[in-house]
C-alpha positions in Angstrom: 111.2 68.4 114.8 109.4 71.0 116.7 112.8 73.2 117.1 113.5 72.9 113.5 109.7 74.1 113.0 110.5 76.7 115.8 113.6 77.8 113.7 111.8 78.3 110.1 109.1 80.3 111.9 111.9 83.1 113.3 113.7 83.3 110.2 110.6 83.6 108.5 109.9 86.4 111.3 113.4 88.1 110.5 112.7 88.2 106.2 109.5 89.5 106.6 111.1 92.6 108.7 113.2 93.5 106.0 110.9 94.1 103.4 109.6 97.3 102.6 106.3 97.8 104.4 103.5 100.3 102.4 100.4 101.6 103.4 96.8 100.0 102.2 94.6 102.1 100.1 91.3 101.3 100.8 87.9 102.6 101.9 88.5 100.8 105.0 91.8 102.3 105.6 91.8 106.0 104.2 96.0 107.5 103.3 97.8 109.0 105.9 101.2 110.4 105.0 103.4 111.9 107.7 104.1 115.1 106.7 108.3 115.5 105.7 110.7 117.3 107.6 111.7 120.7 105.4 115.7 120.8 104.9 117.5 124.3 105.7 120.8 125.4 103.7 122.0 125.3 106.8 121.6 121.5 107.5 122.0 120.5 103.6 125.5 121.4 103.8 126.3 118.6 105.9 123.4 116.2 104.1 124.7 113.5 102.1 125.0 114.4 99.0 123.3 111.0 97.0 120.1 111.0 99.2 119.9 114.6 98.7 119.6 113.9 94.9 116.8 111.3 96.0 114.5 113.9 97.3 114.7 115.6 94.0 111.3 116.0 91.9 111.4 113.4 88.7 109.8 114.1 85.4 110.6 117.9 86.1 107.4 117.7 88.9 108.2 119.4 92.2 106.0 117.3 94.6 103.6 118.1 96.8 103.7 118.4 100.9 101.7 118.9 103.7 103.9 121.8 104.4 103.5 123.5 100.9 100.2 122.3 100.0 98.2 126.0 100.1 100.9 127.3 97.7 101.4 124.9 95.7 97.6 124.3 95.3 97.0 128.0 94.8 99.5 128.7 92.6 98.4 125.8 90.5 94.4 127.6 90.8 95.9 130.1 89.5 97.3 129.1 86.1 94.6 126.1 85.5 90.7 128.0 85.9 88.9 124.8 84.8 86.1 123.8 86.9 83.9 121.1 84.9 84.8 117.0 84.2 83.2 114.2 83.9 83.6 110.8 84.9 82.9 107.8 82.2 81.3 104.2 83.7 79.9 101.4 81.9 76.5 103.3 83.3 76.9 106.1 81.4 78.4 109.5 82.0 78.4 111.9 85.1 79.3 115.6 84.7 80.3 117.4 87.3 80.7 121.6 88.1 83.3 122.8 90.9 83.1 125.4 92.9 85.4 128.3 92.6 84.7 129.2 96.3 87.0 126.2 97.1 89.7 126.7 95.4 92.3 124.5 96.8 90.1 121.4 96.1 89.5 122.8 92.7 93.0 123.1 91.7 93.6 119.5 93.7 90.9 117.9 91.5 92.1 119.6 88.2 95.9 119.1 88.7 94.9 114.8 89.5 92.6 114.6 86.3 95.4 116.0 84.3 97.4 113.7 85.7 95.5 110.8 85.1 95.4 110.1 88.4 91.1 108.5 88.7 91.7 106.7 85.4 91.2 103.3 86.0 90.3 103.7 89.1 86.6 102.6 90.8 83.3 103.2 92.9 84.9 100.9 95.4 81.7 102.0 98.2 78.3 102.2 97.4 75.2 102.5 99.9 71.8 102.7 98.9 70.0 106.1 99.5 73.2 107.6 101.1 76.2 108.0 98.6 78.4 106.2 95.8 82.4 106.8 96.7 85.5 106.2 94.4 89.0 106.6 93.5 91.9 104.9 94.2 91.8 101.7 96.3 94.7 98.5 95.9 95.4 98.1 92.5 98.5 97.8 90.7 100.6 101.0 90.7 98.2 103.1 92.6 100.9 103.7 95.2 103.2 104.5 92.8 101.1 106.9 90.7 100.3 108.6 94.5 103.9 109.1 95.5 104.7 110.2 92.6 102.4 113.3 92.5 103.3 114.1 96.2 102.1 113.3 99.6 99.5 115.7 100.9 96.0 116.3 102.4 93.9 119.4 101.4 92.8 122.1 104.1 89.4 122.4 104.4 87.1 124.5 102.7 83.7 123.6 104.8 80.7 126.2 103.9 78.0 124.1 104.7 75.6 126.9 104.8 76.2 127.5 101.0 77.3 124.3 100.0 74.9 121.3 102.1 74.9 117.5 101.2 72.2 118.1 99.4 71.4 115.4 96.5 74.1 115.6 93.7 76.7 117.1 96.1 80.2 116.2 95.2 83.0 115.6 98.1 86.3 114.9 98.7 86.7 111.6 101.5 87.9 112.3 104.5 91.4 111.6 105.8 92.7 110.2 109.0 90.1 108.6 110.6 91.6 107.4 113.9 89.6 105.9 116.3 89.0 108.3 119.6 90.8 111.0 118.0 88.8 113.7 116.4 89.6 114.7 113.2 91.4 117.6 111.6 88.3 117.7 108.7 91.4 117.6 106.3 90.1 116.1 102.6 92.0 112.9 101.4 92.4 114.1 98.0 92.7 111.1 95.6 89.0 109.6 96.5 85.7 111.3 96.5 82.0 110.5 96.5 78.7 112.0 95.0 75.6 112.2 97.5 72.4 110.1 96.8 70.8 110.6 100.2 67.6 110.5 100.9 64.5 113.1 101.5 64.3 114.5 105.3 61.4 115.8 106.8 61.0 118.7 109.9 61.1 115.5 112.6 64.3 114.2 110.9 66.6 117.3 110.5 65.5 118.3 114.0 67.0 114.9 115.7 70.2 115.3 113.2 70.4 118.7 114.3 70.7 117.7 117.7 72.7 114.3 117.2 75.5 115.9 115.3 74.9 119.2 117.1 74.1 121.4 113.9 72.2 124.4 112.9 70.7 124.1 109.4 69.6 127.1 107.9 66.2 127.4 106.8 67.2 127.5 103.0 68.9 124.3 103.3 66.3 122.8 105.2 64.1 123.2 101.9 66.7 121.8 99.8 66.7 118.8 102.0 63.0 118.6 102.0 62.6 118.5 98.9 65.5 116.8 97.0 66.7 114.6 99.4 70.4 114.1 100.9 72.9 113.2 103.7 72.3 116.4 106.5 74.6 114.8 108.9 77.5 115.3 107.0 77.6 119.2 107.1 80.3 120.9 108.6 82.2 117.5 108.5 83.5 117.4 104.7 84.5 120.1 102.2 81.6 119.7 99.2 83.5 121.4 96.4 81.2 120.9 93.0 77.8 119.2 92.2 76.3 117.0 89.5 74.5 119.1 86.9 74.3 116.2 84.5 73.8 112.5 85.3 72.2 112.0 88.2 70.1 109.1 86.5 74.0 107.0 86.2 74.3 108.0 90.1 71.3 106.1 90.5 72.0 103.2 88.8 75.4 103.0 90.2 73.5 103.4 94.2 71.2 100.7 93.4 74.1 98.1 92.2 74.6 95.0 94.6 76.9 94.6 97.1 78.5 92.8 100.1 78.4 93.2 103.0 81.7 96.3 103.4 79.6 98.3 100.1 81.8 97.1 97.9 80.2 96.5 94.4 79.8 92.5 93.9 81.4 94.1 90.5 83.7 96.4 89.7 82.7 99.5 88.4 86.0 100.9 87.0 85.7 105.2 85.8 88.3 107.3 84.1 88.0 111.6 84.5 88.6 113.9 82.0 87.8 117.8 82.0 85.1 118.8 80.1 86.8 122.4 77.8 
């Protein structure tokens, strides 16, 4: 009996190896894509010729890659100049301006709301008095719609002397987030959050300065002071736009209950649609 139990468990073992493995997608376990190999004309002549036609784009969209990213992002910029959405909840609406002095996370954010890509998607984190954080998490065809749009992180585009965590800040989530490796400040570009934070006084922002080793200009200090926000996360993301209307649904949405990881007790799905 135990050998016949014995048995089961390896070929169990040996099905499970065979099936196609895929990465999570969650706030607890942010993308990371390994950026492809580029083929030469030299090396394509000898490449087989059916899994050549398998890297080809579908839907007449030429994917994106870590190794194309700034030109593909640019050139995008380039031909799409908006630069104001908004997101829909049950709570109400949030409108949102981005900044044209980062312009790869512009034209990111632009070319993945024409795509669709938020709708449906939710504020899968929430902490009270620091920030509310969605986008795609495990769901249904989330990989899918990812892959399909290509596989790709955007370079950073810190400023965090013009553009703090000040309340209403808007952020792309980081990427690669590997314990005792230090990270490459890269923005995962398919999940974002909008800062809450709370108001800092001279005592606080002096012990953050020193804790996270920054140097806060004075002007930003004031912003701090006096609308509130998250200091110590300067110079570690790229804030690329800010809330001009609907800071009151932020709010409501930061005050919402949840368990113990910050996820919602329920879901707050959102779609994302440019504002003309």
């Amino acid at each position: 009996m135990i050998r016949l139990l014995n048995f089961i468990v390896i070929l169990l073992a040996l099905c499970n190896c065979g099936r196609e493995s895929r990465p999570i997608i969650s706030p607890d376990k942010p993308l990371v894509f390994d950026e492809p190999e580029k083929i030469s004309e030299t090396d394509s002549a000898s490449f087989p010729a059916d899994e050549l036609d398998s890297l080809k784009p579908i839907d007449n969209w030429d994917r994106i890659y870590q190794y194309n990213v700034e030109e593909r992002l640019s050139e995008y910029g380039e031909n799409n100049k908006e630069t104001r959405f908004k997101i829909s909840t049950s709570f109400g609406e949030i409108k949102v301006k981005l900044y044209n002095s980062t312009p790869l996370h512009r034209a990111s954010m632009v070319l993945l709301i024409k795509k669709g890509l938020f709708n449906g998607s939710r504020f899968y984190r929430v902490r009270k008095d620091f920030i509310i954080q969605g986008g795609f998490t495990d769901g249904p065809g989330a990989f899918e719609k990812l892959i399909e749009i290509g596989r790709y992180k955007v370079p950073p585009e810190i400023d965090m002397n013009s553009h703090p965590h000040v309340r209403g800040a808007f952020a792309l989530a980081g990427a690669d987030f590997i314990p005792g490796i230090s990270r490459d400040k890269k923005s995962n570009p398919f999940t974002f959050y909008i800062v809450q934070g709370s108001v800092q006084n001279d005592a606080s922002l002096s012990s953050i300065e020193k804790a996270y080793g920054l140097d806060l200009s004075r002007k930003n200090k004031e912003k701090y002071k006096k609308y509130g926000g998250t200091p110590h996360l300067d110079n570690q993301y790229t804030v690329c736009g800010e809330v001009y209307s609907g800071m009151d649904v932020v709010e409501k949405i930061n005050k919402v209950k949840t368990n113990r990881s910050e996820q919602p007790n329920e879901s707050i799905y959102l779609s994302v649609s440019l504002i003309e």
